[in-house]
C-alpha positions as a Python dict, from the first residue, in 0.01 Angstrom:
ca = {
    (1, 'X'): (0, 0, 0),
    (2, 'X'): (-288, -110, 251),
    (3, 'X'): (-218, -95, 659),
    (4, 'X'): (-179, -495, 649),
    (5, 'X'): (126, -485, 421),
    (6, 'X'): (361, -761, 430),
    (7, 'X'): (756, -757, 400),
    (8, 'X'): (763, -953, 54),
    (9, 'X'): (1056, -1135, 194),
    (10, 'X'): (884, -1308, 512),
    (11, 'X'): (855, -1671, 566),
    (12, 'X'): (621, -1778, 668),
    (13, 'X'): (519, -2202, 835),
    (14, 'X'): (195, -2337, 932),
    (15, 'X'): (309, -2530, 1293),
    (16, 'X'): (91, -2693, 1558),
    (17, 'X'): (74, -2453, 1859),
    (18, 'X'): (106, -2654, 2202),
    (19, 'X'): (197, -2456, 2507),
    (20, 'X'): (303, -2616, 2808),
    (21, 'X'): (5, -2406, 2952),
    (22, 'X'): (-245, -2562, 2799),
    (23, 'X'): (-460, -2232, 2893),
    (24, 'X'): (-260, -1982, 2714),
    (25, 'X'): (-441, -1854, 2447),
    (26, 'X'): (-213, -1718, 2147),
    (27, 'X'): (-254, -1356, 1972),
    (28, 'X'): (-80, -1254, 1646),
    (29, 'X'): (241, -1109, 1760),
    (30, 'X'): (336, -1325, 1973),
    (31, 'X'): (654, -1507, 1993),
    (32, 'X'): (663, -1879, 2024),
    (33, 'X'): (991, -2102, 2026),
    (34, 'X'): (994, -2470, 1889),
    (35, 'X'): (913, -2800, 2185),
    (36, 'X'): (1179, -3014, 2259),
    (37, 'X'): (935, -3388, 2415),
    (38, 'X'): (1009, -3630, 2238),
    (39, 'X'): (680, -3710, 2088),
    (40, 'X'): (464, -3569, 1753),
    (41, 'X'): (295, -3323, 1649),
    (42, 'X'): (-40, -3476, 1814),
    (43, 'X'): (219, -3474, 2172),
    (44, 'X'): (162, -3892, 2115),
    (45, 'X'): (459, -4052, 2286),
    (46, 'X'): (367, -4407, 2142),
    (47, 'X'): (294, -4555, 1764),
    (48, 'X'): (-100, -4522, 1712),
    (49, 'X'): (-267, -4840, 1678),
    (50, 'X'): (-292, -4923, 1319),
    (51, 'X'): (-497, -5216, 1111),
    (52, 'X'): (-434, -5440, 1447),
    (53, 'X'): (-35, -5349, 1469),
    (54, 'X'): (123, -5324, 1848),
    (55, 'X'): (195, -5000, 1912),
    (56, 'X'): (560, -4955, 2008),
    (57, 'X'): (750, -4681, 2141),
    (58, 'X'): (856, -4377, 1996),
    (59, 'X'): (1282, -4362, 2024),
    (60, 'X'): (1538, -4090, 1904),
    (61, 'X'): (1657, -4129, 1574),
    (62, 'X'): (1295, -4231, 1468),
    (63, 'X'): (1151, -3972, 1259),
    (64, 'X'): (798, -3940, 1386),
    (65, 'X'): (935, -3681, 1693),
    (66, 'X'): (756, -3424, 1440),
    (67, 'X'): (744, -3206, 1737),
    (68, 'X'): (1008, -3058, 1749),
    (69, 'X'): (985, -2934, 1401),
    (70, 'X'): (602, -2854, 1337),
    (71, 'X'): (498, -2791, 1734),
    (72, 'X'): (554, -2453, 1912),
    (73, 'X'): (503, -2336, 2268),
    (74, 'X'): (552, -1975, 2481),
    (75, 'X'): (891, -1942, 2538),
    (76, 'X'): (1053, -2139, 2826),
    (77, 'X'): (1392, -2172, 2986),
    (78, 'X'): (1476, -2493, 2816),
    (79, 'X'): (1346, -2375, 2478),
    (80, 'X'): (1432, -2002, 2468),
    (81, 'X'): (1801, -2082, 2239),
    (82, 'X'): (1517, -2256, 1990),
    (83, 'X'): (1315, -1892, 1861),
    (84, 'X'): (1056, -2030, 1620),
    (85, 'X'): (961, -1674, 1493),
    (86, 'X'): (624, -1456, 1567),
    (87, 'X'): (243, -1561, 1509),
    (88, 'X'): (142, -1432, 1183),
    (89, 'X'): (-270, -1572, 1177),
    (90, 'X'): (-443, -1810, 1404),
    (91, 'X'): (-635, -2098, 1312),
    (92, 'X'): (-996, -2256, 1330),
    (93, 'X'): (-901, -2271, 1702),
    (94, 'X'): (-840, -1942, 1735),
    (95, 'X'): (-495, -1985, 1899),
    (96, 'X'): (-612, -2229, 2175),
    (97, 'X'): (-461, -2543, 2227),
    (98, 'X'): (-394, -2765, 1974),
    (99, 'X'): (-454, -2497, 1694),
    (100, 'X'): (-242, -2460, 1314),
    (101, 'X'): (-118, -2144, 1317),
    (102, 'X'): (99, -1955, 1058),
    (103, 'X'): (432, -1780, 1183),
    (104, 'X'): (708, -1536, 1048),
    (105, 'X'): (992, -1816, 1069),
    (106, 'X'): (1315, -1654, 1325),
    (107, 'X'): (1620, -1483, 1127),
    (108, 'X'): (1483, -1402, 805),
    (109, 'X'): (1558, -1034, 757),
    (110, 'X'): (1223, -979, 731),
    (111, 'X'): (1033, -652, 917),
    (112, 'X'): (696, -810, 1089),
    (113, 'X'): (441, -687, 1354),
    (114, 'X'): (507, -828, 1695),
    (115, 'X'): (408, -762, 2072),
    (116, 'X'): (666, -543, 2203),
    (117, 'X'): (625, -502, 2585),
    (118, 'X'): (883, -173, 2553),
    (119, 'X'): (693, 151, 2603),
    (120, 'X'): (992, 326, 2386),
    (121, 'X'): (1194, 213, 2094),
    (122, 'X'): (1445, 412, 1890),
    (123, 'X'): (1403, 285, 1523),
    (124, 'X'): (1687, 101, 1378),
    (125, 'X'): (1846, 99, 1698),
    (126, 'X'): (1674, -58, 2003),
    (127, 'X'): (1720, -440, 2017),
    (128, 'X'): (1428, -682, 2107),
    (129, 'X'): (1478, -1017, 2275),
    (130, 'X'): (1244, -1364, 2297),
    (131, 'X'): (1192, -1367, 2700),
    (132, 'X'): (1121, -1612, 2936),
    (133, 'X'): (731, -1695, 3075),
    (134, 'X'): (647, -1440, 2840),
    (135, 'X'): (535, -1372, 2428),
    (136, 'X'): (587, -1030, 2419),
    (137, 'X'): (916, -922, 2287),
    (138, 'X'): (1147, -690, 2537),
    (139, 'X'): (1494, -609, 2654),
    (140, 'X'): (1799, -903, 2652),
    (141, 'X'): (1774, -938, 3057),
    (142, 'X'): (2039, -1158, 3220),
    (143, 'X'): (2158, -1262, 3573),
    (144, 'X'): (2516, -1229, 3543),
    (145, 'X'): (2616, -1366, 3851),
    (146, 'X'): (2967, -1270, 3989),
    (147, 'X'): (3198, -1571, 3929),
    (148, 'X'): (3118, -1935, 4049),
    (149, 'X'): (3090, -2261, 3836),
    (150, 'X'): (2688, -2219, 3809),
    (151, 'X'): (2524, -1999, 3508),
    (152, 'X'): (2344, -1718, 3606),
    (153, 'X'): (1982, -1724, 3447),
    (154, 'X'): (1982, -1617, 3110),
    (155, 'X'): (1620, -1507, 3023),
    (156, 'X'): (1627, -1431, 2662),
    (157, 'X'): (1803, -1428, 2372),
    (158, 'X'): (1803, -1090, 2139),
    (159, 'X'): (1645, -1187, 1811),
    (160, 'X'): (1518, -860, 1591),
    (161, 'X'): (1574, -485, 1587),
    (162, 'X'): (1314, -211, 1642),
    (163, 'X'): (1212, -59, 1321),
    (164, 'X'): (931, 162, 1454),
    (165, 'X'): (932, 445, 1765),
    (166, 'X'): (704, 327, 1990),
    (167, 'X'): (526, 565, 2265),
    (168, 'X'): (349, 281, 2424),
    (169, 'X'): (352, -99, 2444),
    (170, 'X'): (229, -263, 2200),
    (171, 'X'): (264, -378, 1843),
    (172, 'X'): (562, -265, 1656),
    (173, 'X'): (755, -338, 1388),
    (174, 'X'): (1029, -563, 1414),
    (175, 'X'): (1327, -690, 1162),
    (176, 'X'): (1393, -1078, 1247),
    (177, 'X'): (1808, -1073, 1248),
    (178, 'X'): (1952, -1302, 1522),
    (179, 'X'): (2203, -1353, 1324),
    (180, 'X'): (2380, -1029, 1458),
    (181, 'X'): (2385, -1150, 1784),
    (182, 'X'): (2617, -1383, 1952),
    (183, 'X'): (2400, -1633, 2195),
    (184, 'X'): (2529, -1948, 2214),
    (185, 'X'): (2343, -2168, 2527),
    (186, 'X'): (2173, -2101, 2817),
    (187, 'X'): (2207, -2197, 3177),
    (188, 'X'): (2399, -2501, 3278),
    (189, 'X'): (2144, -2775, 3219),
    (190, 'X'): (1998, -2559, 2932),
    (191, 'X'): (2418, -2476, 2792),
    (192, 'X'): (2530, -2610, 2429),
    (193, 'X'): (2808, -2876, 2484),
    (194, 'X'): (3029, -3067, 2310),
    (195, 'X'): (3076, -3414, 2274),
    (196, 'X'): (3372, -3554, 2415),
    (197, 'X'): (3652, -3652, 2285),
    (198, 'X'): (4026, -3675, 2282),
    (199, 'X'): (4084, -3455, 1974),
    (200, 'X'): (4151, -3121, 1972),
    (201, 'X'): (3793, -2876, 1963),
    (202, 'X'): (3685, -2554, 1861),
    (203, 'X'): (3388, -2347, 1891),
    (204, 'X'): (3413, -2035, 1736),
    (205, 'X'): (3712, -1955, 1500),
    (206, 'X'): (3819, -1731, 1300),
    (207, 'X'): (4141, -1687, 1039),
    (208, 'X'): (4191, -1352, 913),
    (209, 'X'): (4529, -1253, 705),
    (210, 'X'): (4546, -887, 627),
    (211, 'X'): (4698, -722, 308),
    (212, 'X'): (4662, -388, 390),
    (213, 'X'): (4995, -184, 481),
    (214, 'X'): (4897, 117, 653),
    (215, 'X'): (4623, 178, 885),
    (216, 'X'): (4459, -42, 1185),
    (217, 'X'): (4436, -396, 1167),
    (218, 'X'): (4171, -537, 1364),
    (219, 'X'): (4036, -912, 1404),
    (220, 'X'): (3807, -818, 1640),
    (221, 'X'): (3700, -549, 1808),
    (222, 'X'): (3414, -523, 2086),
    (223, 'X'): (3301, -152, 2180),
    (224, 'X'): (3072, -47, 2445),
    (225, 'X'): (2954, 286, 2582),
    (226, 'X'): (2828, 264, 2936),
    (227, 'X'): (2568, 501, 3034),
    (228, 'X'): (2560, 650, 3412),
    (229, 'X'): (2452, 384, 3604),
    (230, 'X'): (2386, 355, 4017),
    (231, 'X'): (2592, 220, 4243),
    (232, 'X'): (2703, -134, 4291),
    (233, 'X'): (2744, -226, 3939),
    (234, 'X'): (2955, -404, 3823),
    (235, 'X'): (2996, -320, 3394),
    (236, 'X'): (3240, -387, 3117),
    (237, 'X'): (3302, -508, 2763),
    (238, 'X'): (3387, -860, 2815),
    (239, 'X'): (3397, -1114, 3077),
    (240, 'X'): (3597, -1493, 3031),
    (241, 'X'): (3546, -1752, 3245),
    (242, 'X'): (3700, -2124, 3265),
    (243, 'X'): (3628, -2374, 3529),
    (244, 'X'): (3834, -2636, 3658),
    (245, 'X'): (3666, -2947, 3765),
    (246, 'X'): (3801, -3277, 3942),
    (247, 'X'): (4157, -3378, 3905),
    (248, 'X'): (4432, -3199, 3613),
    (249, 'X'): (4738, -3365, 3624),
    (250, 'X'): (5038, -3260, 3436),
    (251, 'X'): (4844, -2964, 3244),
    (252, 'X'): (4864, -2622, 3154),
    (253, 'X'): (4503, -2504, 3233),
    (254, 'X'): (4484, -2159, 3066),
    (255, 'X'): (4195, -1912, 3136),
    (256, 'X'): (4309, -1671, 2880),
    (257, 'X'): (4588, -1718, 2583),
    (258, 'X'): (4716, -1441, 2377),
    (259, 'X'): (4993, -1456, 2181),
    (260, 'X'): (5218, -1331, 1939),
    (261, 'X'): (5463, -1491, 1716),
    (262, 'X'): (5729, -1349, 1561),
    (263, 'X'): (5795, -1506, 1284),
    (264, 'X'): (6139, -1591, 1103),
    (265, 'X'): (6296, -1331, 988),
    (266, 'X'): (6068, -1062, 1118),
    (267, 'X'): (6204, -747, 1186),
    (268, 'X'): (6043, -422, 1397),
    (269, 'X'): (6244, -57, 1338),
    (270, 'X'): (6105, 128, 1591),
    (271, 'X'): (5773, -6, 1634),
    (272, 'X'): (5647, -162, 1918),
    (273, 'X'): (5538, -562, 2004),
    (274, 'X'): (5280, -607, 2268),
    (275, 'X'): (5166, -928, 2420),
    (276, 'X'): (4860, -766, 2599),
    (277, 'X'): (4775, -429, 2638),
    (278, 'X'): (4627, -294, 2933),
    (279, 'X'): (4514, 98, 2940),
    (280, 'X'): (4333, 356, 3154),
    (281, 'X'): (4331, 665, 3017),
    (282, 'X'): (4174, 1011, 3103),
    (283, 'X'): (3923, 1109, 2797),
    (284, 'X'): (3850, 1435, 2950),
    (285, 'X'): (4019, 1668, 3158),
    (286, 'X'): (4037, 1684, 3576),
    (287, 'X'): (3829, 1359, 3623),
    (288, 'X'): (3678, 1334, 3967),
    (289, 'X'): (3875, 963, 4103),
    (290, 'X'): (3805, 1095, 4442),
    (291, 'X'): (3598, 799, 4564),
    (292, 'X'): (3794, 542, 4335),
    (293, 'X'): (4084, 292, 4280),
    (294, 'X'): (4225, 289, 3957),
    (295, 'X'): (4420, -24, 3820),
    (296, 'X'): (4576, -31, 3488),
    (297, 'X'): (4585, -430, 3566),
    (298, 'X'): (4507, -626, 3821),
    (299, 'X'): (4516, -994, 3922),
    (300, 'X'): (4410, -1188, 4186),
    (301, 'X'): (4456, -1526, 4355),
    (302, 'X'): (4188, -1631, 4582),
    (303, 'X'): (4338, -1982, 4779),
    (304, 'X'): (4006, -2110, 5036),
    (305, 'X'): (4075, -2274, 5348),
    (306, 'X'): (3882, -2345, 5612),
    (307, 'X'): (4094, -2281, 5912),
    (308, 'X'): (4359, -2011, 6032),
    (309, 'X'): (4636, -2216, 5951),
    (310, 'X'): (4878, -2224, 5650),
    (311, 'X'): (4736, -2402, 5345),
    (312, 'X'): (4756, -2814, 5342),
    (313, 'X'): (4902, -2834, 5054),
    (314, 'X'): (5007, -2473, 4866),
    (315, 'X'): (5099, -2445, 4488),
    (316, 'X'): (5466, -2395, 4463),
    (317, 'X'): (5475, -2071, 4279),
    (318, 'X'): (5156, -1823, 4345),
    (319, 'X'): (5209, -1541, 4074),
    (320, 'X'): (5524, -1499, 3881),
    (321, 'X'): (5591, -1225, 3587),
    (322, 'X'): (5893, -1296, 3406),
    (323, 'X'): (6089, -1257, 3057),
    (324, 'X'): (6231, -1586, 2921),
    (325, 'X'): (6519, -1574, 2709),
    (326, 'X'): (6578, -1938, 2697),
    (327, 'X'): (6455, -2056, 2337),
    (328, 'X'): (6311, -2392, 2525),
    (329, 'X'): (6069, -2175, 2676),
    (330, 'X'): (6153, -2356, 3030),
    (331, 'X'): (6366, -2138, 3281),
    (332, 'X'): (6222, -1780, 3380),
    (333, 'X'): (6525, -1565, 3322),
    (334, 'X'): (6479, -1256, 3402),
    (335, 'X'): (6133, -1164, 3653),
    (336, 'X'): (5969, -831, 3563),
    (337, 'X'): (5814, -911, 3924),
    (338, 'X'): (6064, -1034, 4140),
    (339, 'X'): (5993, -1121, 4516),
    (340, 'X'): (6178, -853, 4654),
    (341, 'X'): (5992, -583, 4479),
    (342, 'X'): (5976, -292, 4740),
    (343, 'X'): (5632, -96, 4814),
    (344, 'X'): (5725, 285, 4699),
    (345, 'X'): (5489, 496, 4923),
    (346, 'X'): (5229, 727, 4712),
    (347, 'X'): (5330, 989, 4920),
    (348, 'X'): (5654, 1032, 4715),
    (349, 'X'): (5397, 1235, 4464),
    (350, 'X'): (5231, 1499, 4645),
    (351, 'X'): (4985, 1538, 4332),
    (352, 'X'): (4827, 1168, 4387),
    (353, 'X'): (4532, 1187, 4562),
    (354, 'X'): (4425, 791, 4585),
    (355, 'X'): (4593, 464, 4459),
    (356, 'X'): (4665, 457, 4141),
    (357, 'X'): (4826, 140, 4057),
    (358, 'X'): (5045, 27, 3734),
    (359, 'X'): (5031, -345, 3826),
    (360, 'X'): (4800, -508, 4142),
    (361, 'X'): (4857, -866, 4256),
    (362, 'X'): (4637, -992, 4494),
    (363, 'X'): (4676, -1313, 4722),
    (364, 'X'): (4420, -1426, 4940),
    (365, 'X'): (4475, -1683, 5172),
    (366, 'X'): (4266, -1802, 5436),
    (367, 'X'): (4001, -1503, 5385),
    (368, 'X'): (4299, -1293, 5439),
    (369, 'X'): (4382, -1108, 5142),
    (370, 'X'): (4790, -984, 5032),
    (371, 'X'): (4830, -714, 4844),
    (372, 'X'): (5133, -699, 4640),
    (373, 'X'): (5144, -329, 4457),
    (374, 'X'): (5450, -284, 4204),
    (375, 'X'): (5559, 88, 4128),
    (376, 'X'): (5877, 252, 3972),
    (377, 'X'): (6054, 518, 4182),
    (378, 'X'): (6048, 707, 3862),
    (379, 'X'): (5682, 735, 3757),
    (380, 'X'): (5569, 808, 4113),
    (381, 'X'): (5809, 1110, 4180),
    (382, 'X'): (5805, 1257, 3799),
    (383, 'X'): (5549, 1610, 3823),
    (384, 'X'): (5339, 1498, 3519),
    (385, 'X'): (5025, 1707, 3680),
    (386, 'X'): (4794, 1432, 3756),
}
């Protein structure tokens, strides 16, 4: 098989290449990502004149916005969700402006040369992502701002898999699979949305019964190993975020649900039911928590005000952890954290070294901050050896 071999299962589409740089001039390899004007594939915004006719606007829903599907450009922030694949073969104008080039279409499985700006790769392993201002292919980089209501920049979207060690940048070949990859929107402006509505909406869903009656049963399951990593980094599996805007009245606005039903007639011998699980736990033995606080939970309530005083108008219950035995599922019966909870001094463990803490609430009001540790008498004074 010749050094220009193709992966029989490419696909492959002849597209207009436009950049929004007009002075960008394309190389096989690169990636390009579909435009999103409204006009055609010749960028004409207006009907051409034809035998005499008056030309009239182009308008959504009228199919001649041909741009969109046979025009490409270098990837942008507005455009980067919209991967149109990597340049296969220029054409007569030699990938300047205006040229018909042929590219490897996004997602097909297939394994195609592209510019890959990583000097190493591990094969089969190391992803490759479509970046912003650029056509080379290189790490999924992201802001990920700490929380607030606006995006952090999102500057790429993972889109193939390695399948060549590289020593240098360069070309390298590359297996088209998006597919694998959960990337749903960019920043706010650039975000997927939905249209509104008073139904009921979904995104992503999924409905999984399991047979099996032994074993693990697991709808999903998200694992990450974090390398060492410097200081002031902030790292973990999974964040969730909802934002509250303008005026909720009368509603329950969750920012995480999990729950478990018990059905009729279900019965447990022994086992256990867990609503959410929460653990730390020591992998290896002695670990050095010298410099660290260690929460197997914690939750905070951050209140803003802009003055010393108490809050104008202050919710009516801050934090409140109870079991309900009502079947209305309207009076908390019994708190597991009560107001009265007393602070038991680490000290009553000689063998504790820093703060560990079972369950954390903090309040923060004013830029003052409360915190509200809960410990058992029990687990504090027990010699476990930790």
């Amino acid at each position: 098989m010749s050094s220009g071999a193709i992966d029989p299962i490419a696909q492959t589409k002849r597209v207009f290449w436009r950049p929004y740089v007009t002075t960008i001039v394309l190389k096989p390899g690169d990636a390009v990502c579909y435009r999103l004007d409204a006009e055609d594939h010749k960028k004409r915004i207006v009907d051409p004149t034809h035998l005499g006719l008056v030309q009239d606007t182009y308008a959504e829903g009228e199919q001649e916005m041909t741009s969109r599907l046979f025009c490409v450009e270098e990837p942008l922030i507005d455009n980067i969700d919209q991967f149109a694949g990597i340049v296969k073969s220029l054409g007569p104008k030699a990938g300047a402006d205006g040229d018909m080039i042929e590219i490897f279409k996004a997602n097909s499985g297939a394994v195609v040369p592209a510019n890959v700006v990583l000097t190493a790769t591990v094969t089969g392993r190391t992803l490759l992502a479509v970046m912003v201002d650029t056509r080379t292919l290189g790490s999924p980089t992201s802001d990920i701002p700490n929380f607030g209501i606006t995006a952090g920049s999102i500057d790429s979207k993972v889109v193939g898999i390695a399948m060549e060690e590289l020593s240098a940048a360069g070309k390298c070949w590359v297996k088209l699979d998006e597919n694998q990859f959960i990337h749903q929107g960019g920043q706010i402006g650039q975000e997927f949305q939905v249209a509104a509505g008073a139904v009921n909406v979904t995104v992503n869903q999924m409905n999984v019964q399991f047979a099996n009656t032994a074993g693990n049963c697991q709808m999903l399951h998200y694992r990450a190993v974090l390398s060492v990593g410097g200081a002031i980094c902030a790292r973990g599996v999974y964040r969730f975020e909802t934002f509250l805007k303008g005026a909720h009245t009368n509603q329950a606005n969750y920012g995480l649900v999990n729950h478990v039903d018990l059905s009729t007639g279900y019965e447990n011998v022994g086992g256990h039911i867990i609503g959410l699980a929460s653990t730390v736990r020591s992998r290896g033995i002695n670990p050095d928590l010298s410099g660290a606080l260690v929460y197997a939970f914690k939750s905070e309530i951050i209140l803003t005000k802009d003055g010393p005083a108490a809050l104008d108008d202050p919710p009516d219950v801050i934090t409140h952890f109870y079991l309900n035995s009502d079947s209305t599922g309207t009076t908390p019966n019994y708190f597991l954290v009560a107001p009265d909870v007393k602070h038991v001094p680490l000290e009553a463990n000689a063998k504790v070294k820093r703060t560990v803490c079972a369950l954390s609430m903090t309040i923060r009001v004013g830029g003052t901050p409360y915190h509200i540790p809960c410990y058992t008498l029990a687990e504090l004074t027990t010699d476990t050896g930790a």
